[in-house]
Backbone as JSON Lines, residues from 0, in Angstrom:
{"i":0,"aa":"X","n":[94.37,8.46,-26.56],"ca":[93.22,8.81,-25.74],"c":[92.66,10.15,-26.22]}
{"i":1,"aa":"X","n":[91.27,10.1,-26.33],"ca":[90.81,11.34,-27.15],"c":[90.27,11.7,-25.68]}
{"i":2,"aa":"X","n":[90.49,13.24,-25.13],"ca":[89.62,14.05,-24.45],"c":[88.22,14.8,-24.49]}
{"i":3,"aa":"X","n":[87.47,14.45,-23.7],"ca":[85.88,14.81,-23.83],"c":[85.77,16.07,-22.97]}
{"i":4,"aa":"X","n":[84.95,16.85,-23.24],"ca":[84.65,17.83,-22.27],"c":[82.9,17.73,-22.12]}
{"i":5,"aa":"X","n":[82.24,17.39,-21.57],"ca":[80.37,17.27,-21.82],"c":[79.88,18.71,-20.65]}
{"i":6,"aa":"X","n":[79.11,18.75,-21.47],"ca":[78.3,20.15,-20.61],"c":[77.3,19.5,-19.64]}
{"i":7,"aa":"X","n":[77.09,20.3,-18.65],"ca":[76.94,19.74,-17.13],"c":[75.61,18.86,-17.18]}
{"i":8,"aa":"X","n":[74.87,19.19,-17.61],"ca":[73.57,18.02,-17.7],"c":[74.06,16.77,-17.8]}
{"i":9,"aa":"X","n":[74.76,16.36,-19.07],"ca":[75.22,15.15,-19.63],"c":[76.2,14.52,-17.95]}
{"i":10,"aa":"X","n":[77.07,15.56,-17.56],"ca":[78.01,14.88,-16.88],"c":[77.12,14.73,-15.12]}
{"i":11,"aa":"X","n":[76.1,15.17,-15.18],"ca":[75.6,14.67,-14.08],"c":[75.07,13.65,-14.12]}
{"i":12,"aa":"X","n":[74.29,13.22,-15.34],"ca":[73.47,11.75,-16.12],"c":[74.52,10.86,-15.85]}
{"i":13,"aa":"X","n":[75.89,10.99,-16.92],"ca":[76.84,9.99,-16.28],"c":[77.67,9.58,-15.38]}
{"i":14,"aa":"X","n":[77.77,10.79,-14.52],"ca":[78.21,10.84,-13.17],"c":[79.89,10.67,-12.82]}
{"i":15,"aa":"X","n":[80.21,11.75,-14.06],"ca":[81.55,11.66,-14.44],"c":[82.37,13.38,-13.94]}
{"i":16,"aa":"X","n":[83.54,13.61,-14.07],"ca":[83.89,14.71,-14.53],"c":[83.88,15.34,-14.98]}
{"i":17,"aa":"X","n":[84.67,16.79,-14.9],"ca":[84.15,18.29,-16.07],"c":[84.72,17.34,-17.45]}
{"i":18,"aa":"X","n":[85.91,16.43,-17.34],"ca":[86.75,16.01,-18.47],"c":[87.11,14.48,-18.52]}
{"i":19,"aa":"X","n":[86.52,13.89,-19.63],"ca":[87.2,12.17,-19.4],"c":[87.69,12.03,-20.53]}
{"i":20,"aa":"X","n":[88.36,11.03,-20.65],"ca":[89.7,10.5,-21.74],"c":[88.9,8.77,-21.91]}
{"i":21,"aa":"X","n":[88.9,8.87,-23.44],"ca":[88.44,7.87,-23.76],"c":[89.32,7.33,-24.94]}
{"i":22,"aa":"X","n":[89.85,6.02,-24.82],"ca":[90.18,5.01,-26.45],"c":[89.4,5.07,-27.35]}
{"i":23,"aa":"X","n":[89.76,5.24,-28.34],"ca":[88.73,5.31,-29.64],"c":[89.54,4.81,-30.73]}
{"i":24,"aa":"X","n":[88.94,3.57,-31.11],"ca":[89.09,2.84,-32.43],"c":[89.2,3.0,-33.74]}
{"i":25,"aa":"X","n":[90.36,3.02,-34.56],"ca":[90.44,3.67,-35.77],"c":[90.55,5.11,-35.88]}
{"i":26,"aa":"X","n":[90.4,5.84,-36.66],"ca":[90.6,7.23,-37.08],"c":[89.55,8.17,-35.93]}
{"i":27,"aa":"X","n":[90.05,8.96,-35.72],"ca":[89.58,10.29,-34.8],"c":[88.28,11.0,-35.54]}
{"i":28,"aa":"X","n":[87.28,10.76,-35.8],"ca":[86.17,11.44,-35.97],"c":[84.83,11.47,-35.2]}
{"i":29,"aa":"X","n":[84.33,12.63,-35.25],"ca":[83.17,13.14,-33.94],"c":[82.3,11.77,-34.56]}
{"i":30,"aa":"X","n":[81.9,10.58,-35.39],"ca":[81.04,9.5,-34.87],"c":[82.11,8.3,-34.39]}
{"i":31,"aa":"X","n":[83.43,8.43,-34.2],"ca":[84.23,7.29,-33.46],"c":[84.13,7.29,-31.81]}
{"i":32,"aa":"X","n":[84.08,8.96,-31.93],"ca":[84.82,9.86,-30.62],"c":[83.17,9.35,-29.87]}
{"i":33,"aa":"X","n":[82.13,9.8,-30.34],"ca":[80.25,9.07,-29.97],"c":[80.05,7.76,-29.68]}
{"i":34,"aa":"X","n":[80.96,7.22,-30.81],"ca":[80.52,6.01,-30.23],"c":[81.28,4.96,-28.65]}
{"i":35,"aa":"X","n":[82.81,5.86,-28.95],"ca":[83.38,5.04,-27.57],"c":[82.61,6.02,-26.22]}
{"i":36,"aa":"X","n":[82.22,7.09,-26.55],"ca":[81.41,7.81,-25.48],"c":[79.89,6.88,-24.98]}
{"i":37,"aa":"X","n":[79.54,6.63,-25.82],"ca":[77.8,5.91,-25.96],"c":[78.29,4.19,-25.52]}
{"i":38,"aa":"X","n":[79.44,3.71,-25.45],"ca":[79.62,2.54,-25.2],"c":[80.33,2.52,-23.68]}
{"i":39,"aa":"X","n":[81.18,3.36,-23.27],"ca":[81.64,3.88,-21.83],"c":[80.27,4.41,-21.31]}
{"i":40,"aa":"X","n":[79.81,4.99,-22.08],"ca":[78.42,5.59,-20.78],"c":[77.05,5.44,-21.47]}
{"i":41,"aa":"X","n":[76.41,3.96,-21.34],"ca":[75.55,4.01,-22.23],"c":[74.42,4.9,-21.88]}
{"i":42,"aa":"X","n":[74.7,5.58,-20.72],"ca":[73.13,6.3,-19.93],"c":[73.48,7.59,-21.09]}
{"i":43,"aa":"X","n":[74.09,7.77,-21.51],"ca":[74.16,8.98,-22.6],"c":[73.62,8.45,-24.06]}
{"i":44,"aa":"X","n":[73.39,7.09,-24.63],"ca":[73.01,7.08,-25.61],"c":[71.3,7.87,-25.61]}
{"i":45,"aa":"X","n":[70.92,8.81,-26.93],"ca":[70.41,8.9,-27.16],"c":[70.38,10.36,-27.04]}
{"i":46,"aa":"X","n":[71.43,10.81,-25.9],"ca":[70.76,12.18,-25.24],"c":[71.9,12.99,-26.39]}
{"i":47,"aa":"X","n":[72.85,12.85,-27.14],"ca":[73.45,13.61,-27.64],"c":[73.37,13.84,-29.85]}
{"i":48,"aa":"X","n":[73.53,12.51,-29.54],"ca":[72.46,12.34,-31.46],"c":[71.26,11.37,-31.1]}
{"i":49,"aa":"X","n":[70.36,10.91,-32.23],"ca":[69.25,10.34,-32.01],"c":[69.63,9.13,-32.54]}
{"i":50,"aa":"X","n":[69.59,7.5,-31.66],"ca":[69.69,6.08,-31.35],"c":[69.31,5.62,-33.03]}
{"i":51,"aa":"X","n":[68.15,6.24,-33.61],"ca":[68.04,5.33,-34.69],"c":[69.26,6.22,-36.13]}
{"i":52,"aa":"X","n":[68.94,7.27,-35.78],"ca":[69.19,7.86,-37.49],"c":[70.95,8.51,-36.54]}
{"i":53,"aa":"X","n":[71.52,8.15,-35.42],"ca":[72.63,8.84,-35.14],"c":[73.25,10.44,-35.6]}
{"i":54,"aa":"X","n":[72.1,10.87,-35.96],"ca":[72.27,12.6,-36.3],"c":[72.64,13.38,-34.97]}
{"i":55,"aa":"X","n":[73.37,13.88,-35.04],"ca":[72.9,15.46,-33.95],"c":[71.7,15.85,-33.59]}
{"i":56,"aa":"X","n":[71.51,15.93,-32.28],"ca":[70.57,16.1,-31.74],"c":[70.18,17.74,-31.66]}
{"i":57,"aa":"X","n":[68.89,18.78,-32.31],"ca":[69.39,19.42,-31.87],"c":[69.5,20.46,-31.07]}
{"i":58,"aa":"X","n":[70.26,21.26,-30.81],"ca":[70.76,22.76,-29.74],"c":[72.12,21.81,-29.3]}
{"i":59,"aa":"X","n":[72.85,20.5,-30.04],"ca":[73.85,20.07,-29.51],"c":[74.85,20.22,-30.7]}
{"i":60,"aa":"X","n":[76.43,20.86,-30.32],"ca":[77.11,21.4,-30.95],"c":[78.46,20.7,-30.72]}
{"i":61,"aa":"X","n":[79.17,20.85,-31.35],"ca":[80.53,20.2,-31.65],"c":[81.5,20.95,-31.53]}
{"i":62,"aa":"X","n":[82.5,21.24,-30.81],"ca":[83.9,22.11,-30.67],"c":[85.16,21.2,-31.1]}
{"i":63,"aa":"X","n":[85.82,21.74,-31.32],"ca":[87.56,21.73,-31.25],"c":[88.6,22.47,-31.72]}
{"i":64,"aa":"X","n":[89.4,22.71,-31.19],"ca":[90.5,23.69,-31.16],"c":[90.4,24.78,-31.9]}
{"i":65,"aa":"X","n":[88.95,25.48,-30.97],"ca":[88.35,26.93,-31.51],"c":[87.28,26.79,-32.48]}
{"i":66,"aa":"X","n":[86.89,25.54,-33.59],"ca":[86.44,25.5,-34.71],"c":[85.35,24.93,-33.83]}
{"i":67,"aa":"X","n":[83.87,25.3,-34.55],"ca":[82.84,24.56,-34.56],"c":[82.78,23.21,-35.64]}
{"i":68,"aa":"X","n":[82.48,22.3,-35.23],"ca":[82.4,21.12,-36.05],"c":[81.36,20.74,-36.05]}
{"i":69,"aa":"X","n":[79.95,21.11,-35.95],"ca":[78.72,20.76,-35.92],"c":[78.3,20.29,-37.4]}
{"i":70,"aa":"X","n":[78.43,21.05,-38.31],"ca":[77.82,20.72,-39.91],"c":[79.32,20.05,-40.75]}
{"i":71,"aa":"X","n":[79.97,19.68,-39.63],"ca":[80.72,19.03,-40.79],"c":[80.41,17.23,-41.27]}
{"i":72,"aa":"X","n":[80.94,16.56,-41.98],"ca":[80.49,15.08,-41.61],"c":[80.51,14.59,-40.54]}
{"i":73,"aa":"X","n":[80.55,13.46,-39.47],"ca":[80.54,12.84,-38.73],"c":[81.92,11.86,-38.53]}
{"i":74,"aa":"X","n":[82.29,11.54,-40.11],"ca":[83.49,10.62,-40.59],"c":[84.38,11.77,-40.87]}
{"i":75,"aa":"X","n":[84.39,12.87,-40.57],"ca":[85.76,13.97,-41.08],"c":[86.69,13.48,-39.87]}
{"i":76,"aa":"X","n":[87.58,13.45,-40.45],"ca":[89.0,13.35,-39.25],"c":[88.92,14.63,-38.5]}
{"i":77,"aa":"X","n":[88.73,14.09,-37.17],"ca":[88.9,15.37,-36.21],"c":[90.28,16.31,-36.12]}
{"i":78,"aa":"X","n":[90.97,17.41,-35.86],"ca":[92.26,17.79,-35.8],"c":[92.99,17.13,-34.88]}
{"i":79,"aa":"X","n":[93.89,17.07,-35.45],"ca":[95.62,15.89,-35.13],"c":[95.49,16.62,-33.33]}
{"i":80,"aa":"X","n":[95.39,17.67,-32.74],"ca":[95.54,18.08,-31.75],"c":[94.32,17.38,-30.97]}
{"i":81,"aa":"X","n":[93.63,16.93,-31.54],"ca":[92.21,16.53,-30.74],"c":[92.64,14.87,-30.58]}
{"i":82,"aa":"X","n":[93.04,14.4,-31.64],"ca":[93.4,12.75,-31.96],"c":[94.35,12.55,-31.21]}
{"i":83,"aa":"X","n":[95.41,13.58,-30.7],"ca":[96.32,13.15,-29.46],"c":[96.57,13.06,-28.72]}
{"i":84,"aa":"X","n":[95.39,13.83,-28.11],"ca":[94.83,14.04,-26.76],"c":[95.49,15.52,-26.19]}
{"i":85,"aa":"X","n":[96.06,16.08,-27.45],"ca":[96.72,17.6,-26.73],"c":[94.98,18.92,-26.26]}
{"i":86,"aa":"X","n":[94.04,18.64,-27.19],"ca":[93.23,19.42,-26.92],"c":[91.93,18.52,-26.86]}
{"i":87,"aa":"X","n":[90.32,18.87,-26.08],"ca":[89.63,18.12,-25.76],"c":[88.71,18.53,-27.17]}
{"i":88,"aa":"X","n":[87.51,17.55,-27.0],"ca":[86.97,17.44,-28.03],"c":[85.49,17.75,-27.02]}
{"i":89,"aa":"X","n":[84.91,19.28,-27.74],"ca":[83.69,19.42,-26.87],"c":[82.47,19.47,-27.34]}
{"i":90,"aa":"X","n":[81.7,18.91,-26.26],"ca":[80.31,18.63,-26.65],"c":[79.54,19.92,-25.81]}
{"i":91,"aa":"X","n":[78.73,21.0,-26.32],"ca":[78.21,21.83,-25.98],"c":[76.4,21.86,-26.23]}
{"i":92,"aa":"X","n":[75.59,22.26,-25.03],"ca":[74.53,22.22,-25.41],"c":[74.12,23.77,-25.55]}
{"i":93,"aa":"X","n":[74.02,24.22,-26.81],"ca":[73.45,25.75,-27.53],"c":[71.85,25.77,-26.66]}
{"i":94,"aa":"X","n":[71.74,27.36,-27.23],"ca":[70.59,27.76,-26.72],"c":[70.24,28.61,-28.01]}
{"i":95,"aa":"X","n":[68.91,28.72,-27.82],"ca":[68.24,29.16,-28.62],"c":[67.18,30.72,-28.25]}
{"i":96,"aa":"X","n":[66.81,31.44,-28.63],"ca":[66.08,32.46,-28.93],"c":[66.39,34.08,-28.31]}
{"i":97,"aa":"X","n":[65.86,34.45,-28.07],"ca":[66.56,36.01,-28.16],"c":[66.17,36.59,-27.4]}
């Protein structure tokens, strides 16, 4: 079970918790970890990458265990601590300007 953490917009859309635990198929990477998210809550497709080209959407950022994972691939294996459900895998919405 991979752990989600979604920042509060998202978790009011899906009408979930600060934290949900989701199955995810095959290898642990931020587009496996999207897609069992976008298939458990389809009211989130679209709002976190974009439906046709599945990119990052953006001011939306990628965490885990301290590391930003935003510019990495999509298919990188997430860390073994994230794939075991010891640490959550977070979705953060950034802000912008000064």
């Amino acid at each position: 079970m991979i752990r989600i953490i979604l920042p509060h917009h998202l978790r009011v859309l899906a009408q979930v918790s600060r934290e949900i635990e989701l199955p995810v198929m095959g290898p642990a990477t931020p587009s496996t970890v999207l897609d069992a998210l976008e298939a458990q809550y389809p009211m989130l497709r679209g709002t976190i990458r974009d439906q046709a080209t599945l990119q990052r959407r953006p001011f939306i950022r990628f965490f885990a265990c301290g590391e930003d994972l935003s510019l990495q691939p999509v298919d990188a294996p997430l860390p073994e601590a994230v794939a075991t459900g010891a640490e959550p895998f977070r979705v953060i919405g950034a802000m912008a300007g000064g």
